[in-house]
N, C-alpha and C positions, 0 to 999 in steps of 0.2 A: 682627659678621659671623656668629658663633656663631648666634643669636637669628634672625637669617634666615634659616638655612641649618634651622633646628630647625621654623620656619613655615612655608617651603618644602616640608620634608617630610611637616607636617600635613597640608598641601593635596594634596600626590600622595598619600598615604594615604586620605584622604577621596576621590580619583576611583579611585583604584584600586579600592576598597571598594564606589564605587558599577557599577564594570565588574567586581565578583567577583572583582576578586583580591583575596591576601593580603597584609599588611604584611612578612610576612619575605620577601616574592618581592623589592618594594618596597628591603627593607635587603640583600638582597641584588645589587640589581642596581646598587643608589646609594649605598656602601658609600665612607664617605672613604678606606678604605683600599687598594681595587679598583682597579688602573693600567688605564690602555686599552691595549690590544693591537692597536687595528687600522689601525696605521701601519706594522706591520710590515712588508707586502704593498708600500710606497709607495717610492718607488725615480723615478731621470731616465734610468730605461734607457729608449732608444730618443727621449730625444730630442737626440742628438749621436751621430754614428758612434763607433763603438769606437775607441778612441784621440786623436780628436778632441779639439778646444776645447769642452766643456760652456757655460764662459761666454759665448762666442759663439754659441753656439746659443739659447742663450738671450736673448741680444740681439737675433739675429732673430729667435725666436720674436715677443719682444714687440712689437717694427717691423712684424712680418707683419701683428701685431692692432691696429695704431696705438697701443700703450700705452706706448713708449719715450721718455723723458726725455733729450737727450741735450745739457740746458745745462749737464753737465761738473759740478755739484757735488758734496760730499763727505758723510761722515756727518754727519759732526762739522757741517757748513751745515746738512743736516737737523736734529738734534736742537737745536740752538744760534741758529739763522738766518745767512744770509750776511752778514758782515762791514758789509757797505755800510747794512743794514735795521738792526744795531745800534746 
């Protein structure tokens, strides 16, 4: 993984290089040890009333967009398979 991650950064060095930037902008910006920040802002405010059921709103959100599953199984059916398919 190492070895890809060190080729990877060849190749954005080499276009960066070719669009005038610098390599330290590059190690600056893609820096293994650089956390991203820009979740911070990310938040379900506003889609359930305050006080409300979140998980329910959520339910219907998904129903509103026809994305809701509701043949009732578990995690554990996801990651596993249901019972019946083992």
């Amino acid at each position: 993984m190492t070895q890809q991650a060190d080729e990877v950064r060849e190749v954005l060095r080499a276009v960066w290089a070719a669009k005038g930037e610098d390599a330290a902008a590059l190690d600056e910006d893609c820096s293994p040890t650089k956390s991203c920040k820009n979740m911070v802002s990310v938040s379900f405010d506003g889609l359930a009333e305050p006080g409300s059921d979140l998980s329910g709103a959520w339910r219907e959100k998904l129903a509103r967009e026809g994305k809701l599953d509701t043949s009732g199984g578990t995690i554990r059916d996801l990651v596993l398979g249901r019972p019946e398919s083992r």
